[in-house]
C-alpha positions in Angstrom: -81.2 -66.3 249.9 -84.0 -67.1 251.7 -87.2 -65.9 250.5 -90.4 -64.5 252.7 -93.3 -66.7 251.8 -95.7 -64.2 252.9 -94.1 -61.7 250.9 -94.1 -63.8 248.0 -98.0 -64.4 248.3 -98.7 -61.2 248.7 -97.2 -59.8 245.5 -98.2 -63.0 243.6 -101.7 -62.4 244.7 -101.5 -58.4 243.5 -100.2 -59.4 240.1 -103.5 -61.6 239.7 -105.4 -58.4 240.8 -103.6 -56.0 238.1 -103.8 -59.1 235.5 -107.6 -58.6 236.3 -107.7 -55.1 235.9 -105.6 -55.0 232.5 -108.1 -57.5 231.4 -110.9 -54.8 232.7 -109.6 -52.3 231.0 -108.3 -53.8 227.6 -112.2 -54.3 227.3 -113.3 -50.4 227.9 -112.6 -47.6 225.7 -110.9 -44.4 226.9 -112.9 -42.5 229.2 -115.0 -45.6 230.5 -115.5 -46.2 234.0 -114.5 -49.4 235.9 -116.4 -51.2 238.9 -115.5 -49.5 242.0 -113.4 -50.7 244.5 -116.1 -52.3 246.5 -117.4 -54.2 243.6 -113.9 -55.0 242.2 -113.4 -56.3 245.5 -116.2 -58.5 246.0 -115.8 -60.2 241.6 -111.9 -60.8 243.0 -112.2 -62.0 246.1 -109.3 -59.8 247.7 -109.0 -57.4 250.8 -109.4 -53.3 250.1 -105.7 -52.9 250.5 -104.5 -55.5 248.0 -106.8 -53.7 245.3 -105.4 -50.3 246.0 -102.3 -51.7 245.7 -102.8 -52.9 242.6 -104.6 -49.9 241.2 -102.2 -47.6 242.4 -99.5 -49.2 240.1 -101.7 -48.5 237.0 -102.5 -44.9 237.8 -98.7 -44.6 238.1 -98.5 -46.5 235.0 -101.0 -44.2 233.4 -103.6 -46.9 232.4 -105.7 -45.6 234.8 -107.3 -42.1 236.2 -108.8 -41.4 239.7 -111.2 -38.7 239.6 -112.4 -37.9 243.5 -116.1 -38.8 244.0 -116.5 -39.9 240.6 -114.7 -43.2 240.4 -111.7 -44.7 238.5 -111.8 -44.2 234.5 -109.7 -46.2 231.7 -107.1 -43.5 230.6 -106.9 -41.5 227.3 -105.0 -43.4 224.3 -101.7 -44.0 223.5 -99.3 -42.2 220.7 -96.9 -44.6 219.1 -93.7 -43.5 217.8 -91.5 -46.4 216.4 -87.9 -46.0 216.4 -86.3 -48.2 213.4 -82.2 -49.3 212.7 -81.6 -48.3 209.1 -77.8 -48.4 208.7 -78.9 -46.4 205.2 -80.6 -43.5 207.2 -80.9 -41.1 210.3 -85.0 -40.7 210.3 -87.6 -41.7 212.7 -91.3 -42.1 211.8 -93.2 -38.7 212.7 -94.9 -39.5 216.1 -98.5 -39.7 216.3 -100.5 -36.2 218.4 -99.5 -32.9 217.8 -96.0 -32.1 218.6 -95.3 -28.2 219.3 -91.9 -27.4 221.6 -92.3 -24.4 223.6 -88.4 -22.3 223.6 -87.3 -22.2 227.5 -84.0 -20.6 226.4 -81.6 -20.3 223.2 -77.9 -18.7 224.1 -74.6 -19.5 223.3 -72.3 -20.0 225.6 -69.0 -21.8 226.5 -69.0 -25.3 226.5 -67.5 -25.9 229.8 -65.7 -29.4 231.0 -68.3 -31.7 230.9 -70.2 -30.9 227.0 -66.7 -30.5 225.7 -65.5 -33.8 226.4 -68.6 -35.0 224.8 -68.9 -32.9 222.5 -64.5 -33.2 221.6 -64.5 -29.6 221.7 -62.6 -27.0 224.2 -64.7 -26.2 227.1 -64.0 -22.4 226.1 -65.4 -23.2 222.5 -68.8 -22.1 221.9 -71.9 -24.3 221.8 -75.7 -23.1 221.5 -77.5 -24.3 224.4 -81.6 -24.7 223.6 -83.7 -25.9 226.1 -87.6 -26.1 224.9 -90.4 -28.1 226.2 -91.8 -30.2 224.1 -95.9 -30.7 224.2 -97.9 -33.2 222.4 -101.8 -31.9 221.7 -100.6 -29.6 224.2 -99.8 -31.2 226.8 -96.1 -31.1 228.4 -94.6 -34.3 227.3 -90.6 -33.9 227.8 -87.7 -31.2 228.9 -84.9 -31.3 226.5 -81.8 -29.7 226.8 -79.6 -29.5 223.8 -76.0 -28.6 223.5 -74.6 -28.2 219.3 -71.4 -27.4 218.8 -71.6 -23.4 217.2 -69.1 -23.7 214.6 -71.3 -26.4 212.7 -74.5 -24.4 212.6 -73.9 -20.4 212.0 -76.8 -18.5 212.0 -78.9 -21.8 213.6 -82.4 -19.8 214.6 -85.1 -20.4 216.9 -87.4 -20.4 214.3 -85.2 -23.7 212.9 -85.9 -25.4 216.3 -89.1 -24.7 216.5 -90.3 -25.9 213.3 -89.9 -29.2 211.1 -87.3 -31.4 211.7 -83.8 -30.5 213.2 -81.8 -32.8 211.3 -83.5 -31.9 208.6 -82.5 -28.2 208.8 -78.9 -29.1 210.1 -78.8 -30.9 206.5 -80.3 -28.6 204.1 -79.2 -25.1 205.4 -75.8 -26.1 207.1 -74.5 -28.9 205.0 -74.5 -31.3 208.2 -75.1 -34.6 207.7 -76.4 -36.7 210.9 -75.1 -40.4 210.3 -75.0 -41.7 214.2 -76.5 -41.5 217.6 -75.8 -43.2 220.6 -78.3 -43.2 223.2 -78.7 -44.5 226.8 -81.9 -44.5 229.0 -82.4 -45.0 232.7 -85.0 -43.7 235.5 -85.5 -40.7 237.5 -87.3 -38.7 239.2 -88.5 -35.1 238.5 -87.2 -32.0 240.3 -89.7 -29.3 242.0 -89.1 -27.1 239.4 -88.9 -29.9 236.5 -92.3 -30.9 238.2 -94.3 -27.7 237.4 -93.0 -27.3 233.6 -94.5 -31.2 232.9 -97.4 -30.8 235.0 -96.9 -33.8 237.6 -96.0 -34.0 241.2 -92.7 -33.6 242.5 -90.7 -36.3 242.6 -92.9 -38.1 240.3 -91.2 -41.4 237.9 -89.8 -40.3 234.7 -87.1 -41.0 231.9 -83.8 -39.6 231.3 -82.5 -39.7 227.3 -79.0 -39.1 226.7 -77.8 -38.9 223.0 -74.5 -38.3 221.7 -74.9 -37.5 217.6 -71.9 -37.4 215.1 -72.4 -36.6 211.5 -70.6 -38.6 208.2 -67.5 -37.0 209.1 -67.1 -38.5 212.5 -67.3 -35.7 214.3 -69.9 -34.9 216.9 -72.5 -32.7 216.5 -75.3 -32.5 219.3 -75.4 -33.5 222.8 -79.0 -34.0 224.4 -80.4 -35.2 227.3 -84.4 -35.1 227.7 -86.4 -35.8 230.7 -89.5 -37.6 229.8 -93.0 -37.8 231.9 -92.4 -41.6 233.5 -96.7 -42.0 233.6 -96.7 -41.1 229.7 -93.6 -43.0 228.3 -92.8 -46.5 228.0 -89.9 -47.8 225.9 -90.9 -51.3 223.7 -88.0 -53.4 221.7 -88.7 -55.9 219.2 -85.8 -58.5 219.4 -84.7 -60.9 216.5 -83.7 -63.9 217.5 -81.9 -67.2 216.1 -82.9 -70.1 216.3 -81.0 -72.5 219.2 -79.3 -74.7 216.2 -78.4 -71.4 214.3 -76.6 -70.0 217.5 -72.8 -71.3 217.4 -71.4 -73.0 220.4 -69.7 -71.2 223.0 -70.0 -69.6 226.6 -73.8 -68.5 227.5 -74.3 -64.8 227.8 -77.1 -62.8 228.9 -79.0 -60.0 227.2 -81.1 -57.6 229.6 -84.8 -59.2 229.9 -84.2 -62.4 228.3 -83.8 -65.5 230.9 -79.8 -66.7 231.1 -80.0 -70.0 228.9 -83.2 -69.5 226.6 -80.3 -68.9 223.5 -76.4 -69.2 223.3 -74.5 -66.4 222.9 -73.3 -65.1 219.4 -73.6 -62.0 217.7 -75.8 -59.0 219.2 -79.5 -59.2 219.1 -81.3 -57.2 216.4 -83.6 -55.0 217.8 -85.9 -51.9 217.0 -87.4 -49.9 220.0 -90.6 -47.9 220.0 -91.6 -45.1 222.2 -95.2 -45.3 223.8 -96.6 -41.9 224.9 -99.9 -41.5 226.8 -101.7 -38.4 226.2 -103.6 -36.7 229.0 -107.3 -37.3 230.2 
C-alpha cells in the first residue's frame, strides 16, 4: 500500500499541534482560558486550519469547550470509576459525582426472540423492561435499557431501581446472587431522539455497553445495553504483562493495542478497565 506523503505530514504535523495543546491544558485548571487561535497560531507556527483541526478533536474529546465570543476554556474535571476482576466478588467501586437515574419506563412484558435467547428464556416468558437515564451532578450521562427475567425478581419496584445498588437489592430481597457478567463495547452514534434525552447533537460519538449477567446458579439474570455520551466517557485498561523470558515459546499472537511482536503469546493478559466520565462545564 502506498502511502500519501502529504497526507502523512499533514496528520503528523496536527498531532504535534494537539500534543501542544494537551501540554496547554494539563497546565490550566478547569474553567481557564487558553491563547486564542491567533496566538496559538503564531507560538506553533501552523496555518489557522491545522489548529482548528486540532482543537476540534479535543472539544469532541471533551478536553476542551468553545464558548462563542469568549474564547476556548479547559473543560470541567473528570469522574473516575475503576472497574476491578475479583474472581471472589461482583462489586465495582461507587463512582465519583452524584449519580441519580431518572425512570423513562418500568413494564413487563414478553420477552420476544431476541432477549429470550439471551436471556435462555421463552420469548413469551415475562421479563421487566426498565429503561432510566442515568445523570451524574445532574447532568445526563447514559440511556440504559434493562431486560431481567420476571420470575427471579417478584415484586422488583421502581423504588429498588432507583435507589442503592441493584445487585445489591436482587441479593438481599430476592435471594439472587450475581456471580458473572460479560460485557462488550463498541462505538456509535446517538439517535435524534437519543440526542435530546443526553443533551448533545444528533448524531454525536458515543458508547454502546452490552452485558449479559448470570447469577451462582448459572443461569442468566439481566440483559443491558447502555448508550453512553462518547464526549464524557473513555474506557482505560491496566494490562499485566510477563516478562519476554517468562512467556513460553510458541506462535506470536496479538492482543488489541499492543504492537504484534512486543510479547509471545501465552495465557490471556490480566487486565482491569476503568471508566472515565467528564462532567459538564
Amino acid at each position: 500500500m502506498e502511502i500519501d506523503a502529504a497526507a502523512s505530514g499533514a496528520m503528523l504535523k496536527r498531532e504535534r499541534v494537539r500534543d501542544a495543546i494537551l501540554e496547554l491544558i494539563d497546565a490550566r485548571r478547569p474553567g481557564d482560558a487558553i491563547p486564542s487561535e491567533r496566538t496559538l497560531c503564531a507560538t506553533l507556527g501552523v496555518s489557522r486550519p491545522t489548529l482548528r483541526a486540532a482543537v476540534d478533536e479535543l472539544v469532541v474529546a471533551g478536553l476542551l469547550v468553545r464558548e462563542h465570543g469568549r474564547g476556548m476554556f479547559v473543560a470541567a474535571e473528570k469522574i473516575t470509576q475503576e472497574l476491578v476482576s475479583d474472581r471472589s466478588s461482583f462489586s465495582l467501586p461507587q463512582a465519583g459525582g452524584e449519580w441519580t437515574s431518572r425512570l423513562l419506563e418500568f413494564s413487563t412484558l414478553p420477552a420476544g426472540a431476541r432477549v429470550s435467547r439471551k436471556l435462555r428464556v421463552s420469548p413469551a416468558a415475562e421479563i421487566l423492561y426498565v429503561a432510566r437515564l442515568r445523570l451524574v451532578d445532574g447532568s445526563p450521562m447514559a440511556i440504559e435499557h434493562l431486560h431481567v427475567r420476571a420470575d427471579l425478581v417478584p415484586g422488583l419496584t421502581s423504588d429498588e431501581l432507583e435507589q442503592g445498588d441493584l445487585y445489591e437489592h436482587l441479593r438481599d430481597r430476592h435471594g439472587v446472587r450475581v456471580s458473572e457478567a460479560v460485557q462488550s463495547i463498541e462505538p456509535t452514534v446517538v439517535t435524534r431522539a437519543e440526542a435530546d434525552l443526553l443533551d448533545v447533537p444528533e448524531l454525536s460519538p458515543a458508547l454502546l455497553f452490552e452485558r449479559l449477567t448470570t447469577d451462582d446458579r448459572g443461569r442468566p439474570v439481566e440483559y443491558v445495553h447502555s448508550l453512553y455520551r462518547g464526549d464524557r466517557y473513555r474506557i482505560v485498561s491496566r494490562l499485566t504483562l510477563g516478562a519476554h523470558d517468562e512467556q513460553p515459546a510458541g506462535k506470536e499472537g496479538h492482543h488489541p493495542g499492543i504492537p504484534p511482536g512486543d510479547f509471545t503469546g501465552g495465557d490471556p493478559v490480566p487486565f482491569s478497565t476503568r471508566g472515565v466520565v467528564q462532567q459538564n462545564p
